[in-house]
N, C-alpha and C positions, 0 to 999 in steps of 0.2 A: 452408371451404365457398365465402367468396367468390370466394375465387384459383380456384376448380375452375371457375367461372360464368363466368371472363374470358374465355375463348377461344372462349365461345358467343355472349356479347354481344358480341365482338366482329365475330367471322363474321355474324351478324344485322344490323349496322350497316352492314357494309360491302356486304352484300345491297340494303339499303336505300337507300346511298348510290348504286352500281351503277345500280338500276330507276330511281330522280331522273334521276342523269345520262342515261340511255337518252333519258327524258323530255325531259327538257329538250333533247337534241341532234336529239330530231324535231321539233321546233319550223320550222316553214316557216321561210326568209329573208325579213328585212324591217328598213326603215328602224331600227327599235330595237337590230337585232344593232351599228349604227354608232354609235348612241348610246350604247350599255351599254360600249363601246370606250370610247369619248372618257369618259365617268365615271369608269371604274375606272382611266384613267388620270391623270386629276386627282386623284384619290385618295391616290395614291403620297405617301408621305411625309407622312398627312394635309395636303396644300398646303391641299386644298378647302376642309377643317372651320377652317384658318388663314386664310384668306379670309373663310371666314362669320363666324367670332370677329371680326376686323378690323371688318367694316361693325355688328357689334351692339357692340362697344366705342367704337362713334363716340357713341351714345347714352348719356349719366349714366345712374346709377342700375341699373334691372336688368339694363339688356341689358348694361353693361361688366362688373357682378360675374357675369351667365352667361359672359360671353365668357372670363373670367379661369378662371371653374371649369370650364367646357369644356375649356381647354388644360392644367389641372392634371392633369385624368381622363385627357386622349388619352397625356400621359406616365406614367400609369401604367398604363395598359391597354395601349400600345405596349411596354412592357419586360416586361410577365407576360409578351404573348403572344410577338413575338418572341426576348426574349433566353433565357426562362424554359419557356416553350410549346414552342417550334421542339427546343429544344435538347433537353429532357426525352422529346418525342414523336417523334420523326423519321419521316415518313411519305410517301410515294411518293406525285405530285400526279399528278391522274388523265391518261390517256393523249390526245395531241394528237390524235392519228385519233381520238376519239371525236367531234368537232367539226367541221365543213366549213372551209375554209380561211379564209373571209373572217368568220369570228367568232372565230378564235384570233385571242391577242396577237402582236403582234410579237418583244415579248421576253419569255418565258415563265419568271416564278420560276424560282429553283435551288436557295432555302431548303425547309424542310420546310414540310408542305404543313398540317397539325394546329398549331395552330388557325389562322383567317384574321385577320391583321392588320389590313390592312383593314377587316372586323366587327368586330371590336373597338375601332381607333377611332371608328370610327361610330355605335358604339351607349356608350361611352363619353360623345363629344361630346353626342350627343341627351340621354341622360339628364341630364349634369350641365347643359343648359341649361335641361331641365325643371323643375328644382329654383328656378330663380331668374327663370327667364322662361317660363310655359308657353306662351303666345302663339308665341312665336321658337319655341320645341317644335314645336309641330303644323306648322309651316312646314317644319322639319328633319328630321323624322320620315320621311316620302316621301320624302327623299333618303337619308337614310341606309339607308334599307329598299333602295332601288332600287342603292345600293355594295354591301351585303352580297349581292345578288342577281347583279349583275354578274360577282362571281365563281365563280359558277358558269355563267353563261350563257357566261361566255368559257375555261369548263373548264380554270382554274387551281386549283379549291377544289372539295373533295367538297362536299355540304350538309349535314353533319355537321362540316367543318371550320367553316364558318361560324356553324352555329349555336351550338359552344363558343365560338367566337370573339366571338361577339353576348354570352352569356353573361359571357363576362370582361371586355368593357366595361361592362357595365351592372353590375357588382360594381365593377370599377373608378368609376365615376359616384357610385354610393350611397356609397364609400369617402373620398370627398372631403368628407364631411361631418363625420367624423371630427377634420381639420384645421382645414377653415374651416365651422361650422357655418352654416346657414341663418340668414339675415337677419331680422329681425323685422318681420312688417308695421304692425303697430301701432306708436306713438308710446310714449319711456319716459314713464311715468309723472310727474308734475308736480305742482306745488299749482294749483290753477286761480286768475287774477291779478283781481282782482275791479273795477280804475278805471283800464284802461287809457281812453286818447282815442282814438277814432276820428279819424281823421288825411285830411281830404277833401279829394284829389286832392294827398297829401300834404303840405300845409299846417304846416312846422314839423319837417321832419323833415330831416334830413340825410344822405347817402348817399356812404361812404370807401368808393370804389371801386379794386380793383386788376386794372388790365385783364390782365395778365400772369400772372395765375391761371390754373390748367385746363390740358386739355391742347391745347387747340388759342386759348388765348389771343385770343380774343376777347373787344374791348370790351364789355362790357353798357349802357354808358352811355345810347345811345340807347332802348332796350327801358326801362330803369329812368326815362327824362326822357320818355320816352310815358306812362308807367305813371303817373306822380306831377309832372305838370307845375308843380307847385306846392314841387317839393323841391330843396334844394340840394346839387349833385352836388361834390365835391372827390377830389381825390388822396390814395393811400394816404401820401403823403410831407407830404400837410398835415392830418396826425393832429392832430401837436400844437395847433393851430389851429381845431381842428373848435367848440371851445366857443366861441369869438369870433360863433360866429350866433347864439348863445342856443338851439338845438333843446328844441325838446320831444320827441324819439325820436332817436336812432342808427341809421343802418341802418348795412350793410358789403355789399358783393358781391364775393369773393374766396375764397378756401379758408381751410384751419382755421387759416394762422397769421395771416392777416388778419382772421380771424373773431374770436379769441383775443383782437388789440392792439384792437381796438374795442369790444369786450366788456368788458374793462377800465378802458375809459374809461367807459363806461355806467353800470358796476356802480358806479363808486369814485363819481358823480356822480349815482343813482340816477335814472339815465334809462333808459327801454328800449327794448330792441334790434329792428331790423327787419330780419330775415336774407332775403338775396338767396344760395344756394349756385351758386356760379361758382367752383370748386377743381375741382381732382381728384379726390378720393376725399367731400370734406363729410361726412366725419363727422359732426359735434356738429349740423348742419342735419339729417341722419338721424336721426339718437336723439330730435334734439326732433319731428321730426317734419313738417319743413318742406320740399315738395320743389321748389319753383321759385317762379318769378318772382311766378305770377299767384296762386298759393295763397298766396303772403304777402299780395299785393295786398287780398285777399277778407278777412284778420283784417285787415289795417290798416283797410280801410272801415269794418267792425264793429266796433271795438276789443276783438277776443276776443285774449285771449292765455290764459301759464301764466306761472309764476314757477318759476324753475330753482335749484340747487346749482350753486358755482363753487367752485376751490379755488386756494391761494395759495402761494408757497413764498417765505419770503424765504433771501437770498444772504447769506452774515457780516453779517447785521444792517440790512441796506441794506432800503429799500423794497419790498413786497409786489409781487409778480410773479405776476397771475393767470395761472389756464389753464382752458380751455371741455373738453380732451381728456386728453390725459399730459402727465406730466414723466418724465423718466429721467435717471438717472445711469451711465455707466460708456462701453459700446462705442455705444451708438447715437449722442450730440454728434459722435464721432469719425467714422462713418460720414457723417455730415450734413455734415460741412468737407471730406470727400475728395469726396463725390459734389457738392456746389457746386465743387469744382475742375474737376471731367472732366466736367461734362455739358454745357458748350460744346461740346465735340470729340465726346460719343458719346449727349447727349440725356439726361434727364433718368432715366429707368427702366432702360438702361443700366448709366448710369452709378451708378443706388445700388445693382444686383448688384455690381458689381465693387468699388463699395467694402465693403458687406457683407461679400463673399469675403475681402479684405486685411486689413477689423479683424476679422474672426473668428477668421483666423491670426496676427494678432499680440497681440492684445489681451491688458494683465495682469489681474490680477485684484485690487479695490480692496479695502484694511483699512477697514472702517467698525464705529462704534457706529449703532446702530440703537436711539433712547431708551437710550442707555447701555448696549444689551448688544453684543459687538462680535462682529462677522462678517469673513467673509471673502467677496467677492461679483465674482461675475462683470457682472453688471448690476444696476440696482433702475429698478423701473419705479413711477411714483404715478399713478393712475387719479380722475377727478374723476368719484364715482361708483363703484357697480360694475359690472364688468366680468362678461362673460359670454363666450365657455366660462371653465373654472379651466386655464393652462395658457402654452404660450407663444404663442399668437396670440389675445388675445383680440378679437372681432369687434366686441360688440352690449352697448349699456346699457340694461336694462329698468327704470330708474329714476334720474329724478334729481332725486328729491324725499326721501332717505334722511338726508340730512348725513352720506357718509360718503366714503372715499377707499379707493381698490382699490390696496393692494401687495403687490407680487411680487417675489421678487430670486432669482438662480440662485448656489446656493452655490459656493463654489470649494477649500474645505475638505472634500472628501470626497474617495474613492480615485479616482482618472479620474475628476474631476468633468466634465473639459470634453468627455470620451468619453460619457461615461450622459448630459449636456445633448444632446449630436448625436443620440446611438439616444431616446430618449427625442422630445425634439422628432419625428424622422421617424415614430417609431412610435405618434404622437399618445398620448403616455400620459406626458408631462411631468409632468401633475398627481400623480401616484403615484411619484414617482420622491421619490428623499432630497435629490437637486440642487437642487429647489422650493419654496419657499415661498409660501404665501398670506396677506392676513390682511387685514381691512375695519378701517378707524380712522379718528376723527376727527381725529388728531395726528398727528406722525411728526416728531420731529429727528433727523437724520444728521450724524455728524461723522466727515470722512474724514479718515483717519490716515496724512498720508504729502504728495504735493503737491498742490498745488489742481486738483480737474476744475471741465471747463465741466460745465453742466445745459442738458439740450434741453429747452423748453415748447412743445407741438403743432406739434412737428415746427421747432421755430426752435433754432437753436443761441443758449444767451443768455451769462452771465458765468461766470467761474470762481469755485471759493469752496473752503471746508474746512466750513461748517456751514449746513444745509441746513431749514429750519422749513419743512415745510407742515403746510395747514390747510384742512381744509375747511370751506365759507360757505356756511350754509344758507340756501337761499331769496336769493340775491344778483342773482337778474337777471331783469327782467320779459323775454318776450318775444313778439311776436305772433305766435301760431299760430291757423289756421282751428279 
């Protein structure tokens, strides 16, 4: 009964598409027919929406995670509609004499003309920025509206083409949530720290600064010596020396693995922490809930804070090794020493795809006891905290007041394990898969069976070893938050 309906809804649509275009091409001439030109040709190759991404990735926090899920969606809204769309529909783009000469393209598509590309990555882009920046949304919306419209006013696209096309971005957009789900606005959960000091014009406080954080590497120094004229500022390299002032507080301003080596000295010395995020990505300043300079500024004046979970791993017996984020074992250390090789020559983000891409294809797979019981493992990852989605990216910590530690490992003992880890990963359904493990613990010994690996802790590549203790610390570090 459906298949008998197709040839009617189709004829009707293209009725419809037909009396549009009619429309649209009696349209008087005017300044806009030059401008809807010059758009639709910035558009090409989403350039535009890779520009817009660029200036809101200059900003931490929302505007770089929209910009980042903005370019996720436009790739895959870009391969339904083009490689998948085109290919499936093949469709006849409507006729150049319907249009006066000086509102056609120059160079007029050759691909099929069902669905429109262009719409689709525009609405694509737009939605997945709504998700994480509505603000940046309502800015980009008018734009993307006026792309998807361009291609009909310059009669490359029926308006039927377009509006599947609008359709399969905006599924494309919603689909990226899938992967990386949405951020948490609220702060994880904490024990609330009941005597911290109020610290005036930071009086006793100390600040390991590492200017070389972030992606655009800028000092903080002078914004943090405005902030707290009373504080003493030192280098990430004179760590170990930091207690020679006597502080009454730690601060850090650097990303997570500077966050991490200072954190450590706080926790082991039951001093607390005054986070400044000046990294890249600041995790553990997100989950607690800290977004700049001047929001620290405001608990420190008040002495509000919370007291957090920390967790520990020692190396064959050697001294405790906290960590504020992960630990991992297997392919990621190795990824970390190749990408500090190449990202002199190709930049920093770069250079950890290319090496990602190298240890994925080489990587073995480690013999471990796991508390005694023995695996076979592609990676393990230890979470301080847990971890939220269940799966292989996990984003967000809604709590880090549990005592507990988040692990995961990807089996390598199954049939095409490292096949069902690739589809699985892509087809965001990792957690269901047999390749996966999950499990929350307050303990976890590892002994690998075979030569010593390095272990990564938030993101720092650290020692080699065969036996592995972590542990997580409840309640180990005060820290001031508004």
């Amino acid at each position: 009964m459906f298949a008998d309906n197709v040839p009617g809804v189709r004829r009707r649509v293209n009725q419809l598409d037909q009396a549009l275009m009619e429309r649209v091409a009696a349209l008087p001439p005017s300044r806009l027919d030059r401008g809807l030109k010059a758009l639709t040709r910035t558009a090409n190759h989403s350039v535009l929406w890779f520009c817009v991404a660029g200036v809101l990735a200059l900003r931490k926090g929302r505007g770089r995670h929209a910009a980042l899920r903005g370019i996720a969606a436009i790739a895959g809204a870009s391969a339904s509609a083009n490689l998948v769309g085109k290919t499936l529909f093949p469709r006849r783009r409507p006729a150049a004499d319907l249009l006066d000469v000086p509102r056609r393209l120059t160079k007029r598509p050759t691909s099929s003309s069902f669905p429109s590309g262009h719409s689709a990555s525009a609405a694509a882009f737009t939605t997945a920025v709504a998700m994480d920046h509505p603000i940046a949304a309502v800015v980009v919306a008018p734009i993307a509206a006026a792309v998807a419209y361009s291609r009909v006013h310059t009669g490359v696209h029926w308006p039927s083409d377009v509006a599947v096309g609008a359709a399969v971005g905006v599924g494309a957009g919603l689909l990226t949530r899938r992967w990386w789900p949405r951020g948490r606005d609220e702060p994880a959960s904490a024990r609330e720290h009941a005597s911290l000091e109020a610290l005036e014009e930071g009086e006793g406080l100390v600040v390991v600064v590492n200017p070389s954080a972030g992606f655009t590497s800028a000092d903080p120094s002078e914004a943090i010596a405005e902030q707290w004229p009373k504080a003493i500022l030192v280098g990430i390299d004179e760590l170990g020396s930091v207690l020679e002032h006597r502080p009454r507080a730690l601060g850090v301003a650097g990303g997570d693995g500077s966050v991490g080596a200072v954190a450590a000295v706080a926790a082991e010395n039951r001093l607390p922490l005054v986070l400044v995020p000046a990294g890249s990505l600041n995790h553990f300043a997100r989950d607690v809930g800290v977004a700049g300079l001047y929001d620290t500024a405001r608990a420190v004046a008040a002495g509000d804070g919370v007291v957090v979970d920390l967790s520990t791993v020692q190396v064959d017996g050697a001294d405790p090794r906290w960590f504020v984020n992960t630990a991992s074992l297997g392919g990621y250390p190795d990824m970390v020493r190749l990408r500090d090789k190449l990202q002199h020559r190709w930049g920093k983000w770069p250079a950890a795809a290319i090496a990602m891409g190298r240890v994925l294809g080489t990587s073995k797979p480690l013999r471990v006891e796991l508390n005694g019981e023995p695996h076979l493992v592609w990676m393990l990852f230890v979470g301080n905290g847990p971890y939220r989605p269940k799966g292989f990216a996990p984003t967000t910590r809604p709590a880090l007041d549990r005592g507990l530690m988040d692990v995961r490992f990807i089996r390598a003992d199954t049939r095409m394990s490292r096949t069902r880890f690739f589809l699985g990963a892509l087809l965001g359904s990792l957690h269901r898969s047999r390749t996966y493990r999950h499990m929350e613990t307050r303990r976890l010994d590892v002994r690998v069976l075979g030569r010593s690996v390095a272990i990564a802790t938030d993101g720092e590549v650290g020692p080699t070893g065969s036996r592995f203790s972590f542990r997580a610390r409840p309640a180990a570090l005060g820290i001031y938050r508004a």
